[in-house]
Residue frames as qw, qx, qy, qz and C-alpha x, y, z in Angstrom:
[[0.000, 0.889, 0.458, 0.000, 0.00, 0.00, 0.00],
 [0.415, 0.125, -0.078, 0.898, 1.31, 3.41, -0.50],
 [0.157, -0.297, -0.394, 0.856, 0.46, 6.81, 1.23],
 [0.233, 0.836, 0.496, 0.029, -0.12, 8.53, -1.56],
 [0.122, -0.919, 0.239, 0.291, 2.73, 11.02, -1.30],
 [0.756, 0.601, -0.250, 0.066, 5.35, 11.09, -4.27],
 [0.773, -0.572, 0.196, 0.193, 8.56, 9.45, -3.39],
 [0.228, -0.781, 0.504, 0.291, 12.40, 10.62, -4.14],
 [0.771, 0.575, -0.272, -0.001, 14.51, 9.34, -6.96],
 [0.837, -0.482, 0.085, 0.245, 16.98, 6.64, -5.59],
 [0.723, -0.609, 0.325, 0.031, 20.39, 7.22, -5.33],
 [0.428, -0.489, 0.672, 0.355, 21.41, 4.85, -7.17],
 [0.583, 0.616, 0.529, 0.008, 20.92, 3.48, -10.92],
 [0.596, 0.663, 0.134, 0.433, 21.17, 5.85, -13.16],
 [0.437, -0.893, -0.063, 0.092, 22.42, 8.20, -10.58],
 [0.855, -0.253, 0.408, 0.199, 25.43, 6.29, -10.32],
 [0.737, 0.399, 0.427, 0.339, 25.94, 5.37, -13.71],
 [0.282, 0.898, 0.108, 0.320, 26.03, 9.28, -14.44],
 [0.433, -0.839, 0.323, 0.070, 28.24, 10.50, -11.48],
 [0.695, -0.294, 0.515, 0.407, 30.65, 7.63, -13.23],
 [0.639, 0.565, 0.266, 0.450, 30.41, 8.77, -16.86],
 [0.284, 0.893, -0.043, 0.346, 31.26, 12.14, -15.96],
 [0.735, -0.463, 0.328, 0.371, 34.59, 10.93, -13.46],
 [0.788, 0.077, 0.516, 0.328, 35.63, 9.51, -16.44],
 [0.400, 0.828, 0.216, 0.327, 34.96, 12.42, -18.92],
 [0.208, -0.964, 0.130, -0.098, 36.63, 14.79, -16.81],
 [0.518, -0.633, 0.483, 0.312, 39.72, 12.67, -15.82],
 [0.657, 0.434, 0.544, 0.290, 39.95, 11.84, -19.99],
 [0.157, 0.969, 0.133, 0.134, 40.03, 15.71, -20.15],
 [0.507, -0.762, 0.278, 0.291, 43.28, 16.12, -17.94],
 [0.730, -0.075, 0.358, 0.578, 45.29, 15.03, -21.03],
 [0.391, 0.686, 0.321, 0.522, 44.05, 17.60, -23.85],
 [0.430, -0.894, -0.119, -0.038, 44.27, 19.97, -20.73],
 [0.707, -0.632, 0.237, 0.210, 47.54, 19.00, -20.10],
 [0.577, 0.162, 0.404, 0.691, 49.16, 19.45, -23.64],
 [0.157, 0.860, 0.232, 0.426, 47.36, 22.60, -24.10],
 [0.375, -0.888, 0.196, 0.180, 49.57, 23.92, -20.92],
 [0.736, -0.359, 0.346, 0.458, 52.46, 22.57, -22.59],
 [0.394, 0.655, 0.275, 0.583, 51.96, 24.33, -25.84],
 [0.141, -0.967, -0.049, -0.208, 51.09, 27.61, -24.47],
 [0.365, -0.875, 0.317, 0.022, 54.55, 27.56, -22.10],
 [0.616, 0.632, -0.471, -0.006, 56.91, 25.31, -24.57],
 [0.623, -0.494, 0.587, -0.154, 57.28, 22.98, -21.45],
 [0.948, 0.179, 0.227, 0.130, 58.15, 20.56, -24.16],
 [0.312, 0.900, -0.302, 0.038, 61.62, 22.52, -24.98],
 [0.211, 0.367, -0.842, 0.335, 64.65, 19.85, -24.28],
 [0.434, -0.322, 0.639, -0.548, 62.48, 18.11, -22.26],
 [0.148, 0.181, 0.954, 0.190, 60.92, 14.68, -21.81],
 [0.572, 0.604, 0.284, -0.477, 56.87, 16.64, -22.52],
 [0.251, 0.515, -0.400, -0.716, 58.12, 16.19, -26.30],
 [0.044, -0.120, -0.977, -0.171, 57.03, 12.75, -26.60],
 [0.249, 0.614, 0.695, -0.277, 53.51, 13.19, -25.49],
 [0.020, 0.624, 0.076, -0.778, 53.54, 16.66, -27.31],
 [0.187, 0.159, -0.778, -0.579, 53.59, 15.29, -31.08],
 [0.040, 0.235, 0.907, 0.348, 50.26, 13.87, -30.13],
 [0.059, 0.384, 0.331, -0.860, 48.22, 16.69, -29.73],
 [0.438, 0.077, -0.514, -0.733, 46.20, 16.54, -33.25],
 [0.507, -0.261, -0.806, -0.156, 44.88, 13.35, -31.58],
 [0.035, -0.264, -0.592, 0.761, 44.42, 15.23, -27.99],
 [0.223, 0.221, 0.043, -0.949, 42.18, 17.46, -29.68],
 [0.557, -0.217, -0.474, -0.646, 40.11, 15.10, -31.59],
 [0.340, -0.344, -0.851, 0.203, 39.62, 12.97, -28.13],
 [0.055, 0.206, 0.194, -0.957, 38.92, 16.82, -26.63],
 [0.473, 0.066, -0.369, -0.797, 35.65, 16.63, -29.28],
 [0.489, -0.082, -0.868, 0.034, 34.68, 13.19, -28.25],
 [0.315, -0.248, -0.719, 0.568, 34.41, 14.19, -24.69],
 [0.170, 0.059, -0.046, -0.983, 32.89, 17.56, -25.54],
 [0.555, -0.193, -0.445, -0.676, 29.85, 16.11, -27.23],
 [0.568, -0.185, -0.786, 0.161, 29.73, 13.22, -24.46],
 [0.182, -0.359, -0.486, 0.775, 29.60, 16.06, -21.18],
 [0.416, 0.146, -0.029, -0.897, 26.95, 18.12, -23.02],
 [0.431, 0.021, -0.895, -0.114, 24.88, 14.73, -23.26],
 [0.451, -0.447, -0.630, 0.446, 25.15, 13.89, -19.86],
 [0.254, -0.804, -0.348, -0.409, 24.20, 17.81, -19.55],
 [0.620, -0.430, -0.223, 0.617, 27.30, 18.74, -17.26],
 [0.364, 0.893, 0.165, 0.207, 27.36, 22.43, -17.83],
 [0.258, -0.846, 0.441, 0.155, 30.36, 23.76, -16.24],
 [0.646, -0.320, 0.567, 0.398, 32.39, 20.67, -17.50],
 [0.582, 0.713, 0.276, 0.276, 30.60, 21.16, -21.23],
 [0.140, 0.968, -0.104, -0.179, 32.33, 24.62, -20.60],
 [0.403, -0.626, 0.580, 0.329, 35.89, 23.49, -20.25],
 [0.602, 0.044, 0.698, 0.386, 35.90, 20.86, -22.75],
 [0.513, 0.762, 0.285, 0.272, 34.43, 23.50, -25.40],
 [0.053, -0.967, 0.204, 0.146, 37.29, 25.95, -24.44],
 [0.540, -0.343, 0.736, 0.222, 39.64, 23.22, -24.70],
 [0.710, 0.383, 0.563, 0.183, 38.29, 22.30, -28.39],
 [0.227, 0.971, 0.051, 0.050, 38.07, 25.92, -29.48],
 [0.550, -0.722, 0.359, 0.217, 42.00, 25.99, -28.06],
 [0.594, -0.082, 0.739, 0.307, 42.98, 23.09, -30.25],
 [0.544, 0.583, 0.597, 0.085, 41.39, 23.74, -33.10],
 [0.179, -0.962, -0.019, 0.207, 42.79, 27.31, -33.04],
 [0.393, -0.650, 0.555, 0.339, 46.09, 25.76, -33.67],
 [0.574, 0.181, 0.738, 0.305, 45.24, 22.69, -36.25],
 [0.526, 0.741, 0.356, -0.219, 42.33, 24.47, -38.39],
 [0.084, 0.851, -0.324, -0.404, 45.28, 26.33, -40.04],
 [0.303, -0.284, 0.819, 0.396, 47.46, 23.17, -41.16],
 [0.427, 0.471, 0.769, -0.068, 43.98, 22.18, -42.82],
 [0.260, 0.905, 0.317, -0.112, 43.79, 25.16, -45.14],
 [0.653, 0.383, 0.143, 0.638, 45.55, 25.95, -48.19],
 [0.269, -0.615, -0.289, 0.682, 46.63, 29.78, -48.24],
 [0.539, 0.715, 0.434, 0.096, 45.65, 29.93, -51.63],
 [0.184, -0.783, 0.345, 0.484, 48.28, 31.90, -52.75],
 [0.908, 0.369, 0.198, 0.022, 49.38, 30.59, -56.72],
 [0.601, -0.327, 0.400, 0.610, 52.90, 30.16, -57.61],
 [0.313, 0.676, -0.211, -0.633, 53.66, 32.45, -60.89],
 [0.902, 0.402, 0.142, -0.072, 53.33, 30.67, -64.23],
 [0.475, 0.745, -0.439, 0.162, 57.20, 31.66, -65.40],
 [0.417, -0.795, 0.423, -0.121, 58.38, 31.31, -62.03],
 [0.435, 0.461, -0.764, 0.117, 61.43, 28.25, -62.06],
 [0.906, -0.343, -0.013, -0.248, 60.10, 25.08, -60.42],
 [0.206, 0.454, -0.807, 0.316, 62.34, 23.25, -58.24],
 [0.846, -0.230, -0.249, -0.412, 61.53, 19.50, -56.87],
 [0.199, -0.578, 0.605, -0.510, 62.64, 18.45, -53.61],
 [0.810, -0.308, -0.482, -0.133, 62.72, 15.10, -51.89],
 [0.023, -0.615, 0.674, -0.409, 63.65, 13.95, -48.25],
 [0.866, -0.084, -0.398, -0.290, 64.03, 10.65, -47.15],
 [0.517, -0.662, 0.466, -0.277, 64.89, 8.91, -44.16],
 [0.706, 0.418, -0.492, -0.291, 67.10, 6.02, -44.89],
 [0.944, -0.274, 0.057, -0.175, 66.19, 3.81, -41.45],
 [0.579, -0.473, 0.595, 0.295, 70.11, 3.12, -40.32],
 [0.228, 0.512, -0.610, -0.560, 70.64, 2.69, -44.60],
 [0.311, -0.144, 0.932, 0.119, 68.22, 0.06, -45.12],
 [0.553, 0.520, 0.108, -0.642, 65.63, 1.78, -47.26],
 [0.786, 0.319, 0.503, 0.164, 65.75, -0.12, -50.79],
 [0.226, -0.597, 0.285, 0.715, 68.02, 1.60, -52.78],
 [0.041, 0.422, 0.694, 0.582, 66.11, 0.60, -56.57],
 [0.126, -0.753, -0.638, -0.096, 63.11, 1.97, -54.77],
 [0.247, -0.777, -0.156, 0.558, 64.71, 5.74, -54.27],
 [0.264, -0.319, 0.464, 0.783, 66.31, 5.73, -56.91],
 [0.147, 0.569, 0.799, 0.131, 62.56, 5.03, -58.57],
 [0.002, -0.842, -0.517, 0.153, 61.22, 7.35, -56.98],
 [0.109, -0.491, 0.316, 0.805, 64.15, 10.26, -57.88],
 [0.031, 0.054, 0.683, 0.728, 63.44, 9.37, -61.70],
 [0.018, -0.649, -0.738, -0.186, 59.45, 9.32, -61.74],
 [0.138, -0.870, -0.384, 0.276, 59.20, 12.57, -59.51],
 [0.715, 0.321, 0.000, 0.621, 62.08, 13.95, -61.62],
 [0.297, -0.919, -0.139, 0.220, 63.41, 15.51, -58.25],
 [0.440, 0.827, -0.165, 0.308, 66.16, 17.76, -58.76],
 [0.104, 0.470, -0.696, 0.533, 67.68, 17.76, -55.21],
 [0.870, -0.380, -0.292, -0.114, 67.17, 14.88, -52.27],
 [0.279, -0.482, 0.693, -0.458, 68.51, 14.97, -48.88],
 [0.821, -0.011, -0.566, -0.074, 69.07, 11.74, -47.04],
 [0.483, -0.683, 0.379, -0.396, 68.89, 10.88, -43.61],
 [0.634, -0.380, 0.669, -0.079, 71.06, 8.01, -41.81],
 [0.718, 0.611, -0.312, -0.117, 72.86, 7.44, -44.98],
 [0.935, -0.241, 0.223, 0.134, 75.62, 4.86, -44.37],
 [0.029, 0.613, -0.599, -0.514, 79.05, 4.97, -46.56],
 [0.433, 0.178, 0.879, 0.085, 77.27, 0.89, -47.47],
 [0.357, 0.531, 0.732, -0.233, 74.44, 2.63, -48.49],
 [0.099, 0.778, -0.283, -0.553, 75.84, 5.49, -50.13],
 [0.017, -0.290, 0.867, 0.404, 77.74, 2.62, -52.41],
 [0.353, 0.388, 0.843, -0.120, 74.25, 1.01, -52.74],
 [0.225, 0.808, 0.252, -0.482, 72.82, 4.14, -53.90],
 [0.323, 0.614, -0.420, -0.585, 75.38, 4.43, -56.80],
 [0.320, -0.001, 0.943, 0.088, 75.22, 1.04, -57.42],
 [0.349, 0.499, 0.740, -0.285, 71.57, 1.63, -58.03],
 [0.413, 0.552, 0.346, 0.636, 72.01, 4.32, -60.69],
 [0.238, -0.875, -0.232, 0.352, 71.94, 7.72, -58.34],
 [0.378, -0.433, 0.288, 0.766, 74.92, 9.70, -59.93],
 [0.284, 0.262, 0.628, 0.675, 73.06, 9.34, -63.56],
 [0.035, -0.771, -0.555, -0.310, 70.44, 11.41, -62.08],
 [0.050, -0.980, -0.045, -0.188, 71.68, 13.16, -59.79],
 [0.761, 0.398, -0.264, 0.439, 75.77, 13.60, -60.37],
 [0.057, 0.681, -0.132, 0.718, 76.20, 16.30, -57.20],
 [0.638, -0.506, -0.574, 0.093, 76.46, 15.29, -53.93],
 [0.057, -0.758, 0.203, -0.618, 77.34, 17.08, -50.61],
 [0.937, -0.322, -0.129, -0.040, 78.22, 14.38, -47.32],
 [0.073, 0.759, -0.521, 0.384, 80.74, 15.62, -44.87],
 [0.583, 0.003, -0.794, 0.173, 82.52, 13.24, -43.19],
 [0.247, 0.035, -0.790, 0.560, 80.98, 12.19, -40.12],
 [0.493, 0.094, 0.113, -0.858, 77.76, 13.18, -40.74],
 [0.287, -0.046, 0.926, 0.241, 74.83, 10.82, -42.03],
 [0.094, 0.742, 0.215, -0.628, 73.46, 13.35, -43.71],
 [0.398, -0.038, 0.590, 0.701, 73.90, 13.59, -47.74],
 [0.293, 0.724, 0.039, -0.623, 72.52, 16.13, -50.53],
 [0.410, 0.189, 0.677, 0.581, 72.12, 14.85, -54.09],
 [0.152, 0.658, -0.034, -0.737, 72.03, 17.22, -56.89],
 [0.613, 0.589, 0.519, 0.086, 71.37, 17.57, -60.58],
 [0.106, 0.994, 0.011, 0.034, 71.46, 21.46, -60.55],
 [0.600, 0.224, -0.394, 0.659, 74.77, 23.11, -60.15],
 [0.564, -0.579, -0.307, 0.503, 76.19, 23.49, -57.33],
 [0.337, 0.834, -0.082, 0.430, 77.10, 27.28, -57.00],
 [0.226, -0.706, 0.475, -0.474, 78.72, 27.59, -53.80],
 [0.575, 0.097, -0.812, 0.012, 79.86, 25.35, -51.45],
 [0.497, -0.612, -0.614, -0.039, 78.55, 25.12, -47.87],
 [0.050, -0.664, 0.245, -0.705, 78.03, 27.71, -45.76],
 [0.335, 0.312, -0.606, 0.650, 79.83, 27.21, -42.48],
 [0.465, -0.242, 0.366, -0.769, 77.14, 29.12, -40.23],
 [0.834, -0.043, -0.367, -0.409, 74.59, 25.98, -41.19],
 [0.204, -0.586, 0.784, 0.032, 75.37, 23.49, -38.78],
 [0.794, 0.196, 0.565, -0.111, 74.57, 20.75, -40.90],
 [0.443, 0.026, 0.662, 0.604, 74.99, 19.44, -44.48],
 [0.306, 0.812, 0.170, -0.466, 73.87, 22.58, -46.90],
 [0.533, 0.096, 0.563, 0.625, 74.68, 23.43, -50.48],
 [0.118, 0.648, 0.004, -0.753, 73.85, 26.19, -52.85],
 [0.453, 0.358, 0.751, 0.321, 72.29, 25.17, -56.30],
 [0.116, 0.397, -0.027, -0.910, 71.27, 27.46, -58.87],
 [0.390, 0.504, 0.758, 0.141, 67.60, 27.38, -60.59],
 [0.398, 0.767, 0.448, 0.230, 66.83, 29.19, -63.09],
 [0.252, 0.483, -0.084, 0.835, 69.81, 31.74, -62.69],
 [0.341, -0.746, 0.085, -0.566, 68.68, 31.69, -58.83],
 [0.132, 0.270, -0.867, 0.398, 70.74, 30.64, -55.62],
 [0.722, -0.479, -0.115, -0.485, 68.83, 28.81, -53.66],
 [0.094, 0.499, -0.798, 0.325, 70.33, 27.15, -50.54],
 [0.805, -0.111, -0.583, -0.028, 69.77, 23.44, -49.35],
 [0.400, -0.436, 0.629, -0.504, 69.91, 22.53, -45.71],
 [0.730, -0.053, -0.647, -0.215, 69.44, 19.03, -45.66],
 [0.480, -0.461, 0.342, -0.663, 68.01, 18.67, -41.53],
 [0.754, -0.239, -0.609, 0.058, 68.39, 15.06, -39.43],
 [0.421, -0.661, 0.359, -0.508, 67.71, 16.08, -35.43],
 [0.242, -0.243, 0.795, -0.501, 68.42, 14.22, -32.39],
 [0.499, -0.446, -0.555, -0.494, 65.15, 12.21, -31.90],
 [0.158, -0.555, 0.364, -0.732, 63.73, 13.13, -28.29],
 [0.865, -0.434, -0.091, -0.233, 62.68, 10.13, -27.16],
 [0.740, 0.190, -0.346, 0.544, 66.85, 8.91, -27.33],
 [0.548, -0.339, -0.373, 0.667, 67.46, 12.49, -25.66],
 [0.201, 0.849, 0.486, 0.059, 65.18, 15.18, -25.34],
 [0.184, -0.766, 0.200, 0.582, 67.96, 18.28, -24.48],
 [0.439, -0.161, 0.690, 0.553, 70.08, 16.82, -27.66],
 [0.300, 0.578, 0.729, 0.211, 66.84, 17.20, -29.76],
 [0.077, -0.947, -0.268, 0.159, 66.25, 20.69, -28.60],
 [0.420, -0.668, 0.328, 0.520, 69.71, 21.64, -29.04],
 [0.441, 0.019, 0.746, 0.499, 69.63, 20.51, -32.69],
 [0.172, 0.745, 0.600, 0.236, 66.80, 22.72, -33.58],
 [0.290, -0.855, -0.056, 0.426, 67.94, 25.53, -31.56],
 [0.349, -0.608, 0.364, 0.613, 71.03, 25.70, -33.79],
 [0.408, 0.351, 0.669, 0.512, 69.44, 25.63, -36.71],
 [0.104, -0.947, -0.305, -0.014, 67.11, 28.56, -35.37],
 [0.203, -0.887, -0.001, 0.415, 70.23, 30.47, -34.63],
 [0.592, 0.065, 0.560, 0.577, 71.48, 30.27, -37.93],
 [0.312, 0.552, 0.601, 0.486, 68.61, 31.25, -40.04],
 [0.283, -0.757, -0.139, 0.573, 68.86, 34.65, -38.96],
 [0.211, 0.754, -0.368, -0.502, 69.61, 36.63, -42.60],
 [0.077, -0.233, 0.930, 0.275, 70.13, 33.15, -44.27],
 [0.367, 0.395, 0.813, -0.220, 66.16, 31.94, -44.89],
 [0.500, 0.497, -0.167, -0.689, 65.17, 34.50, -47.97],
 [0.698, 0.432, -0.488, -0.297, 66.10, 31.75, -50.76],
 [0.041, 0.389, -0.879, 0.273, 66.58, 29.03, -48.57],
 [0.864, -0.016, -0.417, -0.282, 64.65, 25.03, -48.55],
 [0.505, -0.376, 0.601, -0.493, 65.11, 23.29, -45.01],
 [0.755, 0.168, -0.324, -0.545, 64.72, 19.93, -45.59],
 [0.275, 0.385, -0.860, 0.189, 64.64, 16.58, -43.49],
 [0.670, -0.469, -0.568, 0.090, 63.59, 14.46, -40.45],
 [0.051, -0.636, 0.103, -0.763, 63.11, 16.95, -37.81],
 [0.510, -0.018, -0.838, 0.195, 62.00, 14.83, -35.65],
 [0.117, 0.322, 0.598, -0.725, 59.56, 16.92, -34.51],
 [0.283, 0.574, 0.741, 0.203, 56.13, 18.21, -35.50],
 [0.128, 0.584, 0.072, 0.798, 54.63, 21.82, -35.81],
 [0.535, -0.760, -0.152, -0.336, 53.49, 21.97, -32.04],
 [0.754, -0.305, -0.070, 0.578, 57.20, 21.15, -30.68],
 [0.444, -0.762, -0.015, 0.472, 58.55, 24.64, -29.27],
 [0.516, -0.485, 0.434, 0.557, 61.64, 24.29, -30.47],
 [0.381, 0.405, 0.646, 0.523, 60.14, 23.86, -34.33],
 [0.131, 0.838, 0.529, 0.007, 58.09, 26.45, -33.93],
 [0.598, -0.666, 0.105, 0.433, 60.60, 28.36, -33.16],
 [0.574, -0.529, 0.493, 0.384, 62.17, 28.00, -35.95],
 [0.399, 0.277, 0.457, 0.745, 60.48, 28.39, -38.69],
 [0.020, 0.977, 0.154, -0.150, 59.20, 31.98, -37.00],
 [0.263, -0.719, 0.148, 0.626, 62.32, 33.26, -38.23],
 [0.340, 0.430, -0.465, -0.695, 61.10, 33.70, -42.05],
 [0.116, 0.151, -0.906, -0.378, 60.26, 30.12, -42.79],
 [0.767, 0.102, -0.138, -0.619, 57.07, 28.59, -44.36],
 [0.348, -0.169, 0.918, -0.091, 56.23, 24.89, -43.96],
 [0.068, 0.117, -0.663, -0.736, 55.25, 23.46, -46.97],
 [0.126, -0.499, -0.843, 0.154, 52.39, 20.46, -45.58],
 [0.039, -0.594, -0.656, 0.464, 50.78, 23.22, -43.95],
 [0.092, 0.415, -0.268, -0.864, 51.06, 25.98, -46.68],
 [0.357, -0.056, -0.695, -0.621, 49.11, 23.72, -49.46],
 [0.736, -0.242, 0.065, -0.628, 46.56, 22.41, -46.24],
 [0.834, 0.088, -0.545, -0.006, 48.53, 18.98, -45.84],
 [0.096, -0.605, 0.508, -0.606, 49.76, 20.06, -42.28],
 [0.724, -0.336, 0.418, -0.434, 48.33, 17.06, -40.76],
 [0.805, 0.373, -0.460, -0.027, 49.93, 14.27, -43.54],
 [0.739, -0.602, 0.292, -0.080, 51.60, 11.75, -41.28],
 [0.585, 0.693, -0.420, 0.020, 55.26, 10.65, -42.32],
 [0.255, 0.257, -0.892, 0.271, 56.30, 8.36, -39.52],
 [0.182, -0.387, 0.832, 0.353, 56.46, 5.55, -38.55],
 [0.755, 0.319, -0.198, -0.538, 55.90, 3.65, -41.46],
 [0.795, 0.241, -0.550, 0.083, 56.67, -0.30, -41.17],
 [0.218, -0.681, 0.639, -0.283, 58.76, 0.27, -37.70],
 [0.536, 0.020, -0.817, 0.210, 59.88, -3.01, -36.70],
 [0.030, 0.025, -0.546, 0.837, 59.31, -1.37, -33.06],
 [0.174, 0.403, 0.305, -0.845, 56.23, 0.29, -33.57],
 [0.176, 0.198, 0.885, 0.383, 53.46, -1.94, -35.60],
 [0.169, 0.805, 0.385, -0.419, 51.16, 0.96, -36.24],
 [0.430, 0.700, 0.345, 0.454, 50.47, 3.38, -39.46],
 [0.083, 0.359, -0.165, 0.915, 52.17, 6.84, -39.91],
 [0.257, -0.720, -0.630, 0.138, 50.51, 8.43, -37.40],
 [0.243, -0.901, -0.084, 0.348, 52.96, 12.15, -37.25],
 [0.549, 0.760, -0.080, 0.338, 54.64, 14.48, -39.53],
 [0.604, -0.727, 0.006, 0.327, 57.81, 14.66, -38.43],
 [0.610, 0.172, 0.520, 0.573, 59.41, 15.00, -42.12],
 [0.175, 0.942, 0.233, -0.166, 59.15, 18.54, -43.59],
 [0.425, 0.374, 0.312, 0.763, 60.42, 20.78, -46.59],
 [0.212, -0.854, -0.244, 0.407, 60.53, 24.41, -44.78],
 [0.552, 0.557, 0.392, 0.481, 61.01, 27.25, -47.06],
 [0.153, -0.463, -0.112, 0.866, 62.20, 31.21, -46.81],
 [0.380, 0.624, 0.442, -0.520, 60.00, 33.83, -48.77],
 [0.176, 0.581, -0.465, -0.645, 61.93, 34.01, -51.66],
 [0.080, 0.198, -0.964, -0.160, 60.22, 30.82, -52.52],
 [0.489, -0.148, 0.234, -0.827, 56.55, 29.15, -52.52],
 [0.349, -0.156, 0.918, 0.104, 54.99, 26.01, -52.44],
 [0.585, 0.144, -0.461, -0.651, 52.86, 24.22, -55.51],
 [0.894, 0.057, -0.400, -0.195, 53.01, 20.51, -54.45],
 [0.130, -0.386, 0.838, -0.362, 53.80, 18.16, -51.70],
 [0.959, -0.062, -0.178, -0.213, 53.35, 14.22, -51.03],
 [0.647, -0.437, 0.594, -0.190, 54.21, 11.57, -49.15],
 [0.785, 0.273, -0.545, -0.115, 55.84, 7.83, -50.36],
 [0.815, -0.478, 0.291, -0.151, 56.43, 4.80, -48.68],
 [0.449, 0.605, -0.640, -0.152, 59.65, 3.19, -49.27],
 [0.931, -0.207, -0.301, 0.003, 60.41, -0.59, -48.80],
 [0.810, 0.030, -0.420, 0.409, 62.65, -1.08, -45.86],
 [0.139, 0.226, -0.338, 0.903, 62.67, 2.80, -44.32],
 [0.251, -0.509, -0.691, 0.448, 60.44, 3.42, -41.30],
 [0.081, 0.589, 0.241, -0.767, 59.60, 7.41, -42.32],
 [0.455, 0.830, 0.307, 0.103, 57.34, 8.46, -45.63],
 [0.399, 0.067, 0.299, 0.864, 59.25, 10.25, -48.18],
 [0.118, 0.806, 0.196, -0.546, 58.51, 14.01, -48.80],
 [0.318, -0.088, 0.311, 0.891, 58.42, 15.42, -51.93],
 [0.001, 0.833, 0.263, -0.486, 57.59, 18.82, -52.16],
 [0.486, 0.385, 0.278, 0.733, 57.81, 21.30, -55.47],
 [0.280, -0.643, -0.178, 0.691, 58.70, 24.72, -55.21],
 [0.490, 0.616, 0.197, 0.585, 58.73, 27.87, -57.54],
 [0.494, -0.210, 0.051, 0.842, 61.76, 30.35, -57.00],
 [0.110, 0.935, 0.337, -0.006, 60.12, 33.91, -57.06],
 [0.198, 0.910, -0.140, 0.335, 63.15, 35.94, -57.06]]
């Protein structure tokens, strides 16, 4: 029998159920939360935050997930955070996602860039040399080139295409050309660089293999840094190009190409194209981050960029065409 008198919603049930979905949402939040402080203060500069920090394109889409999931459940104070936190992220990506429509002059002097990582020198050396001839690049950098692989590489037919090289000793770093070489490396660069002339314009090569920060995150930072204090008066007519081993939300990149340089990916809207790892032996997952980039100075714009997989290397090839404004 009952009174007659309306009786309280238990406790427990859905009660429950709700008090636990939105634990969970909230303590699911603490990561996108917790890379957006590290952008904003570059707590990822030499440090060990650069590993998590490369996955921030994926913070932000879990950041949406959760968003729609706490305005559901009808949490208003958490909906807020997690839409400030989307609006945050998005703030940063939306840009890599969107050409800048800018068109490259019709006369201007194209110039076709590759960079490939060559996985301790065990990339397939028919299958680069492929891909030089089909994309008929003009200049390729190479990363963790060997002296084995180097001899593999002419073996394979590299010199007929591209007869210029540039691979100081002790480096495993190498620059193949076509073009001529006008100069020889400038000094300030610390890395393997060259000076090629298109179309009756210099354009300098930087051919770019960082630290990698999970090995040692200072060493990483330090390798970007001194590229950043180079390009000081040296980035007008000047093509960056390598395994960076970072992405565009790592400090130390950013950094670096605020001092005149353009990143191609994100100039044509490809800013989110993933270029490692591909194959890892380690790491049985698909690209998943761009860590591979063709960075440009203004005297220069992009038309074209893609990605290739070679057989045996662990990072997508870049190649990226340019036209040489002046």
């Amino acid at each position: 029998m009952t009174d007659g008198r309306p009786r309280s919603a238990s406790p427990g049930g859905g009660g429950r159920w709700r008090l636990a979905a939105l634990t969970g949402c909230a303590a699911l939040l603490l990561g996108p939360a917790a890379l957006a402080a590290v952008r904003v203060f570059g707590w990822d500069d030499g440090t060990v935050l650069a590993l998590p920090m490369a996955g921030l394109p994926y913070a932000a889409l879990l950041g949406v997930v959760l968003l729609v999931a706490v305005a559901l459940l009808r949490a208003r104070w958490l909906t807020g955070v997690a839409a400030a936190l989307v609006v945050l992220h998005l703030w940063w990506l939306i840009p890599r996602l969107v050409p800048d429509g800018a068109d490259a002059p019709a006369d201007a002097p194209r110039l076709r860039v590759a960079t490939s990582n060559n996985f301790m020198g065990q990339v397939s050396p028919k299958s680069l040399v492929d891909l030089v001839r089909d994309q008929r690049i003009d200049v390729l950098a190479v990363e963790e080139q060997s002296d084995s692989a180097a001899d593999a590489l002419d073996a394979a037919g590299i010199r007929a295409l591209l007869p210029h090289r540039e691979r100081p000793a002790g480096t495993d770093t190498a620059l193949y050309t076509r073009l001529p070489v006008s100069s020889a490396a400038d000094p300030a660069w610390p890395t393997t660089n060259l000076t090629v002339d298109v179309g009756g314009r210099p354009v300098q090569l930087v051919a770019v293999h960082t630290y990698y920060p999970l090995g040692d995150a200072r060493r990483w930072a330090e390798g970007l840094h001194d590229l950043r204090a180079a390009a000081p008066g040296r980035t007008r007519g000047a093509v960056l190009l390598g395994d960076f081993n970072a992405t565009l939300d790592h400090k130390p990149m950013r950094d670096l190409i605020a001092t005149g340089l353009t990143d191609t990916h994100e100039e044509l809207g490809a800013g989110l194209f993933p270029t490692w790892p591909q194959d890892h032996p380690d790491y049985r997952v698909p690209a998943a981050i761009q860590i591979d980039h063709v960075l440009h100075g203004p005297a220069l714009t992009a038309v074209d960029v893609s990605e290739h997989a070679l057989p045996r290397s662990d990072h997508r090839a870049v190649v990226a065409e340019l036209a040489v404004l002046n």
